[in-house]
C-alpha positions as CSV (number, residue, x, y, z in Angstrom):
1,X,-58.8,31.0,23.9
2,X,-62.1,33.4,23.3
3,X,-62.2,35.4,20.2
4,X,-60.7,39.3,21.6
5,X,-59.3,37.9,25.2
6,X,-55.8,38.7,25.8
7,X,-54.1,37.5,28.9
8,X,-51.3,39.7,30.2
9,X,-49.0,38.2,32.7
10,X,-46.2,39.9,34.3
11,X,-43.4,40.1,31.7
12,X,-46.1,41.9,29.3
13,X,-46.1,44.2,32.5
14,X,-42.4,44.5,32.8
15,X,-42.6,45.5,29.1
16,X,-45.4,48.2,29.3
17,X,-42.7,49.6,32.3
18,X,-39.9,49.8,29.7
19,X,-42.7,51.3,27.1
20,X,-43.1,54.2,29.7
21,X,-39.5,54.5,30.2
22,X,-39.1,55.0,26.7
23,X,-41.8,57.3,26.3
24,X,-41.1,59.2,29.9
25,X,-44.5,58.6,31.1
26,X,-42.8,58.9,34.8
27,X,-46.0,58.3,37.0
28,X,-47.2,55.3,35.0
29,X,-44.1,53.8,34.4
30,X,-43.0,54.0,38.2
31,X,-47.0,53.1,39.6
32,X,-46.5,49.9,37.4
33,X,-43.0,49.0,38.3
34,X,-43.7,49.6,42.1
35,X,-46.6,46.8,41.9
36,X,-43.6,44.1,40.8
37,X,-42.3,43.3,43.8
38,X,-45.2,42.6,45.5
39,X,-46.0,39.9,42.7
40,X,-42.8,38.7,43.4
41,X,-42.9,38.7,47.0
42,X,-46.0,37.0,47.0
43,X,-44.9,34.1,44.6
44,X,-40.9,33.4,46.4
45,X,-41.9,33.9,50.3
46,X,-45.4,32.5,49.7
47,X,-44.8,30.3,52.9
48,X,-42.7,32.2,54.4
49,X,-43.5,32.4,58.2
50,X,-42.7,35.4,61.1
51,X,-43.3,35.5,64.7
52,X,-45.8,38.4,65.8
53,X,-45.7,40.4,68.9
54,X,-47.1,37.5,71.1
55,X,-44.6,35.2,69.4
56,X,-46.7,33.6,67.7
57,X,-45.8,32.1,64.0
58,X,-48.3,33.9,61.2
59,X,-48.2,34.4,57.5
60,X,-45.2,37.3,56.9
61,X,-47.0,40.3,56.1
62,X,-47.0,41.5,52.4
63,X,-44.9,44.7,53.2
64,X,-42.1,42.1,54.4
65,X,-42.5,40.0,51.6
66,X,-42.0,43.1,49.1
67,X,-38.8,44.1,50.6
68,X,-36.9,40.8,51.5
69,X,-37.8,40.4,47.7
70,X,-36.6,43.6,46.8
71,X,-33.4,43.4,49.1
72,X,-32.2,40.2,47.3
73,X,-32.8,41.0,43.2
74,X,-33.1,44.9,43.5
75,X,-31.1,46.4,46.6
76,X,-27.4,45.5,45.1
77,X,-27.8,48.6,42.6
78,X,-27.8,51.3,45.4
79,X,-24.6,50.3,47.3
80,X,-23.0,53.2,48.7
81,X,-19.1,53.6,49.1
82,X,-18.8,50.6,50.9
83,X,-19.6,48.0,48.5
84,X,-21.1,44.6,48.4
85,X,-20.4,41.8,50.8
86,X,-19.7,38.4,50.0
87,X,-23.0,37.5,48.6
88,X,-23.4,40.3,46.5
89,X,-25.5,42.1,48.6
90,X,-25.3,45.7,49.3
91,X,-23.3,46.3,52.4
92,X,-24.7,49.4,53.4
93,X,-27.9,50.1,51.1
94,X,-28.7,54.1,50.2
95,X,-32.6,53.0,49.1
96,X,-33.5,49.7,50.9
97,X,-36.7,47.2,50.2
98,X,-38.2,49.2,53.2
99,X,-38.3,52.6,51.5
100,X,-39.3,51.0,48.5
101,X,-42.5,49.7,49.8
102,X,-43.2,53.1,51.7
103,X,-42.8,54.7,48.4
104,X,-45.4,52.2,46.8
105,X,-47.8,53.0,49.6
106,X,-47.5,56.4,49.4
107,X,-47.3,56.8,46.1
108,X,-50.3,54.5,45.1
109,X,-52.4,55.1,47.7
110,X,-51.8,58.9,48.5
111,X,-50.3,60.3,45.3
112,X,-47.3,61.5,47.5
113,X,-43.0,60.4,46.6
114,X,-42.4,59.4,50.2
115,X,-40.6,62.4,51.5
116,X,-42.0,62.5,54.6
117,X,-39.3,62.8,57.0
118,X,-41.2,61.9,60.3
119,X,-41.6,58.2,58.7
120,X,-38.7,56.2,59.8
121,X,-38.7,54.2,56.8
122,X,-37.2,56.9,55.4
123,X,-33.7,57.3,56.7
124,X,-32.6,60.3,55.2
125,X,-34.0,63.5,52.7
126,X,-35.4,61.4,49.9
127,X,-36.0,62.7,46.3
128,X,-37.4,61.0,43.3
129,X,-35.4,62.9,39.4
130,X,-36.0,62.2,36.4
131,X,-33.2,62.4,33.3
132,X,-31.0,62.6,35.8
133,X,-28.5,59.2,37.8
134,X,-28.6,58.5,41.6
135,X,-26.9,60.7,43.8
136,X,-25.9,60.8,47.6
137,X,-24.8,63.9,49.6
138,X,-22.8,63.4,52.9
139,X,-21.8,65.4,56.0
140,X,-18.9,66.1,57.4
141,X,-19.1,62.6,59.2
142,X,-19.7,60.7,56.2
143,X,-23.0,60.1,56.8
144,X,-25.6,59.8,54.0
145,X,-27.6,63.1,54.9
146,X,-29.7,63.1,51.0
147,X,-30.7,60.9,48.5
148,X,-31.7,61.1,45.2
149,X,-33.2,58.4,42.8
150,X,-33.9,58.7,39.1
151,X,-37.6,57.6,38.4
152,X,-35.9,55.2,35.5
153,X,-33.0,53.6,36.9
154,X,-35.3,52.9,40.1
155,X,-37.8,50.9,36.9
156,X,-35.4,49.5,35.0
157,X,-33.6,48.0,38.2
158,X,-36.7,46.3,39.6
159,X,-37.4,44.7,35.8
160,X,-34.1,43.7,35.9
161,X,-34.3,41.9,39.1
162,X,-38.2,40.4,38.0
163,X,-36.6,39.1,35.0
164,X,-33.9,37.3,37.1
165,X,-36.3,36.2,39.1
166,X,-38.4,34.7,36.5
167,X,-35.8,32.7,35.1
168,X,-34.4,31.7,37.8
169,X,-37.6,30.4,39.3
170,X,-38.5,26.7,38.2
171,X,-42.4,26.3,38.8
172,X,-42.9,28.8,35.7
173,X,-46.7,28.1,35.7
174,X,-46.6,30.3,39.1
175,X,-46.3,33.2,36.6
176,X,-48.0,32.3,34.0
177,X,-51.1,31.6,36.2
178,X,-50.9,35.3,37.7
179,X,-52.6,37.3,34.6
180,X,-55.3,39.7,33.4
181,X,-57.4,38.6,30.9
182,X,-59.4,41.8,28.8
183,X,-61.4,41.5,26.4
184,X,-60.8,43.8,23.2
185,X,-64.5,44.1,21.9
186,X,-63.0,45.7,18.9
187,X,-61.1,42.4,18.1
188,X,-64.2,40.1,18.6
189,X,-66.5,42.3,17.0
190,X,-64.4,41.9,14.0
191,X,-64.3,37.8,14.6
192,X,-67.5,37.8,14.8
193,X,-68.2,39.5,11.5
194,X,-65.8,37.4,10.1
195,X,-67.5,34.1,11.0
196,X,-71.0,35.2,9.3
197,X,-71.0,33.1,5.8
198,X,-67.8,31.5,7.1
199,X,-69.1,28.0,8.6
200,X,-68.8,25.9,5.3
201,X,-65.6,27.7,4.4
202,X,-64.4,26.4,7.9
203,X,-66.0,22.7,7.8
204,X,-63.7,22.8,4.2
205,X,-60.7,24.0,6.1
206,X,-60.8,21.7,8.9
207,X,-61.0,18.9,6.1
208,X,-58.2,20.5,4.3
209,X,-56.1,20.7,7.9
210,X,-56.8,17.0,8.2
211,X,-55.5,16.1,4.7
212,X,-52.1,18.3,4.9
213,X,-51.8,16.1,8.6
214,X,-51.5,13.1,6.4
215,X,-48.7,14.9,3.9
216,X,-45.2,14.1,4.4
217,X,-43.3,16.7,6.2
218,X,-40.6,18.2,7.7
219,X,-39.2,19.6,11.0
220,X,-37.9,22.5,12.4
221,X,-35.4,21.2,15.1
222,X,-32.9,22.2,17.7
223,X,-31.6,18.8,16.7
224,X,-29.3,18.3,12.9
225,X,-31.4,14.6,12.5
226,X,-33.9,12.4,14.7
227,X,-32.5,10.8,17.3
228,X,-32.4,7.0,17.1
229,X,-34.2,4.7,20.1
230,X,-31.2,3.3,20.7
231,X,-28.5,5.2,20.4
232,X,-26.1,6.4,23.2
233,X,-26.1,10.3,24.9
234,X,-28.6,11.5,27.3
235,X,-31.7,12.5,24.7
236,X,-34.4,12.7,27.4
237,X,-32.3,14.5,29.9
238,X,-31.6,17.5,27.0
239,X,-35.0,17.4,26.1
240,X,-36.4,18.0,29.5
241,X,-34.2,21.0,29.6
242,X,-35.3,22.5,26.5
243,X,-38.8,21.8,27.7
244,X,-37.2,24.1,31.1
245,X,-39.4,27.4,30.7
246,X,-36.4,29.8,29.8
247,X,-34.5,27.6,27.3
248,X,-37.9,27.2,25.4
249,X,-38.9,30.7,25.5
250,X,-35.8,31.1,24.0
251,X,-36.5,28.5,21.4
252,X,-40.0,29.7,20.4
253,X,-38.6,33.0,20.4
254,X,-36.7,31.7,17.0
255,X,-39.7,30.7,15.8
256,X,-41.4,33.7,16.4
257,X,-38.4,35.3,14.0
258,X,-38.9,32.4,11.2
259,X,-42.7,32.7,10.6
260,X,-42.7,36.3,10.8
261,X,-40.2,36.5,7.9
262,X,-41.6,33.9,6.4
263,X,-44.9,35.9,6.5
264,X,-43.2,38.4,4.3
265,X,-43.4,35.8,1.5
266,X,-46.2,34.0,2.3
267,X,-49.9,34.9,2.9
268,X,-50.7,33.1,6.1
269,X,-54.0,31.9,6.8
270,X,-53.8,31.0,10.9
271,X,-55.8,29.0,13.2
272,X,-55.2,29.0,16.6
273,X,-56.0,26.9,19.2
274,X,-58.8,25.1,17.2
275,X,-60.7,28.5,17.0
276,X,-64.0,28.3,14.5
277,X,-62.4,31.4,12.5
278,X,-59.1,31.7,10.5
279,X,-57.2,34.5,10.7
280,X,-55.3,36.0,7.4
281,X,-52.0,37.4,8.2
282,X,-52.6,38.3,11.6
283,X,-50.9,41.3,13.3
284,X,-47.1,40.3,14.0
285,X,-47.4,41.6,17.8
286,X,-50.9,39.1,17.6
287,X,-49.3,36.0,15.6
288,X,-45.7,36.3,17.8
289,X,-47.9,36.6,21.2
290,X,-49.6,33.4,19.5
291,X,-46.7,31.8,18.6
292,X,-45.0,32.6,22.7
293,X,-48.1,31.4,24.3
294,X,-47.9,27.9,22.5
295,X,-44.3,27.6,24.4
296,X,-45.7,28.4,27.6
297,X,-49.3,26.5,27.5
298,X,-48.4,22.5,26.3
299,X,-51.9,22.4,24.8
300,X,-51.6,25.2,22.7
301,X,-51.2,24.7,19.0
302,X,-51.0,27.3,15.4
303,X,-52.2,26.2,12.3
304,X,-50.5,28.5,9.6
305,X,-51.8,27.3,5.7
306,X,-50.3,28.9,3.1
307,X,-52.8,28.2,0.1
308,X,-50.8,29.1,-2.9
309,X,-48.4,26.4,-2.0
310,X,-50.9,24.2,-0.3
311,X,-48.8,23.3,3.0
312,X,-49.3,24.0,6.3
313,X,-46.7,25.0,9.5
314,X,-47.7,24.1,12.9
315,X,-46.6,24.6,16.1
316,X,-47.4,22.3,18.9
317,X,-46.8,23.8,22.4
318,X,-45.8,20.3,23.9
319,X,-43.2,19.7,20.8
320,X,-39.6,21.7,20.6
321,X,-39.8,22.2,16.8
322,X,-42.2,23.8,14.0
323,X,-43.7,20.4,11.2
324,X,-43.8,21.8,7.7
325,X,-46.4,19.8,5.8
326,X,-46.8,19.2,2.1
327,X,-43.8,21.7,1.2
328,X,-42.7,22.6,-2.0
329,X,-39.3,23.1,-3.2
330,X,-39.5,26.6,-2.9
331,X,-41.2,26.4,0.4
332,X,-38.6,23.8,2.3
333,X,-35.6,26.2,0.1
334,X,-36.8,29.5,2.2
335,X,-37.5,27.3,5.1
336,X,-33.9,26.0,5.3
337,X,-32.5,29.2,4.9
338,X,-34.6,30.8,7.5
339,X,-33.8,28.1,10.1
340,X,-30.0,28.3,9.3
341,X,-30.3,31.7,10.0
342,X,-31.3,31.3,13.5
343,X,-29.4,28.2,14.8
344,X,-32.0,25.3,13.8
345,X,-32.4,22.4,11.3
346,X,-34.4,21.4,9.0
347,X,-34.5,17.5,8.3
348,X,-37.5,14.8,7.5
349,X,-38.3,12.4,9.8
């Protein structure tokens, strides 16, 4: 990874949506959360295949794509009187995938809220609120005659279904491969500075990291004690579902909460990623997004030294644990405790 890049992928979107929620920014919270569907759409129904007016089979267009994706993780949460069906889908929809995507188009494109009433993707008077719930009037026939969405709900209902989606999904790279990547020349032009002087002081460190690899050590583990070749269960099946992109976000995610307490006791000294710099005591939001990226990328890896105690943690994106190497008593003591705290073990191989 390049000094100052940061990728962003689309759960870092999801969360800048909830950000503006929070902070009722209402045009960029909605202009971001109406672009989620299409990524969506694009990954699920990337072969998906329609007939066109000659009858002829061609790519489904993206505005089909965005609301067959929207009408199965999104479209349940505006069910009118009549309910669900079977499936769980809404029976009779009061905002449908269809709206949806005319509001994205109009909304990005035109800076207008879709209530244009000659478009007949808009089956009734459509109104976006804010601090306010989702409301239908009828007529005297019981037909839907206005409808009213709060900007928020309408958000935090297409996360919610992106989320779903993402953990549902099982090629997780397919995510992970659609990101951003921004460089913050603030952040390199303080690596930078950093390296000037810093080469020998790194050529030692490297040493040092290759010294604390030959300590003894111990592990951070989903699992009480190692697991011996030939004992009975089914080892290799569990492990290839921990390895199963929810269950180890979930995992690093605990490691994320040890090292960052840990880090209240501890001056860490990080290198990530074989970078030619160290980094002391890193940003939390920088050394958790580290820490998550290692659980998602195989090849990733931290180096964490702590020099007073002269031992090292590191994380291994292709391993389900954290290796403590060279610790003290006082070191594997807080260790223990911290892994306790979160479900894990701590044992020596």
């Amino acid at each position: 990874m390049e000094f100052g890049v940061h990728e962003y992928t689309l759960e870092q979107r999801i969360k800048e949506v909830e950000l503006c929620v929070n902070q009722q920014m209402w045009q960029a919270a909605l202009a971001l959360a109406l672009t989620i569907p299409d990524i969506c759409g694009q990954i699920k129904f990337v072969t998906l295949k329609m007939q066109n007016r000659k009858g002829m089979l061609v790519d489904a267009s993206q505005g089909y794509k965005y609301s067959r994706w929207f009408h199965e993780y999104v479209e349940h949460h505006f069910a009118d009187e009549k309910g669900w069906d079977g499936d769980g889908y809404a029976v009779n929809p009061y905002f449908t995938g269809d709206m949806c995507y005319h509001l994205r188009c109009a909304f990005l494109h035109s800076g207008e809220d879709a209530t244009n009433e000659a478009n007949n993707r808009i089956k009734y008077k459509f109104s976006l609120r804010t601090n306010s719930c989702d409301t239908i009037s009828l007529n005297r026939d019981s037909e839907i005659i206005y409808v009213d969405i709060d900007i928020a709900n309408l958000c935090n209902y297409i996360c919610e279904g992106a989320l779903k989606f993402i953990h549902e999904w099982k090629k997780p790279q397919d995510f992970t491969d659609r990101k951003c990547r921004w460089l913050d020349l603030k952040e390199w032009a303080g690596c930078m500075k950093g390296l000037n002087g810093q080469g020998e002081y790194m050529e030692n460190m490297k040493d040092k990291i290759d010294s604390l690899l030959e300590k003894p050590y111990l592990v951070i583990d989903f699992l009480p004690e190692q697991v011996k070749p030939e004992g009975n269960g089914q080892y290799t099946e569990v492990e290839q579902y921990y390895q199963k992109h929810t269950a180890k976000k979930r995992l690093y995610q605990k490691f994320v909460d040890i090292l960052l307490k840990l880090n209240c006791y501890y001056d860490f000294q990080v290198n990530f990623h074989d970078e030619d710099h160290l980094s002391k005591n890193p940003a939390p939001e920088i050394l958790a997004r580290w820490i998550l990226q290692c659980g998602s990328n195989d090849g990733d890896y931290i180096n964490i030294l702590t020099e007073e105690e002269n031992a090292m943690l590191v994380v291994d994106g292709s391993d389900l644990c954290i290796s403590v190497y060279n610790p003290s008593d006082r070191l594997s003591a807080m260790v223990q405790t911290l892994a306790t705290a979160e479900g894990l073990f701590l044992w020596q191989p």
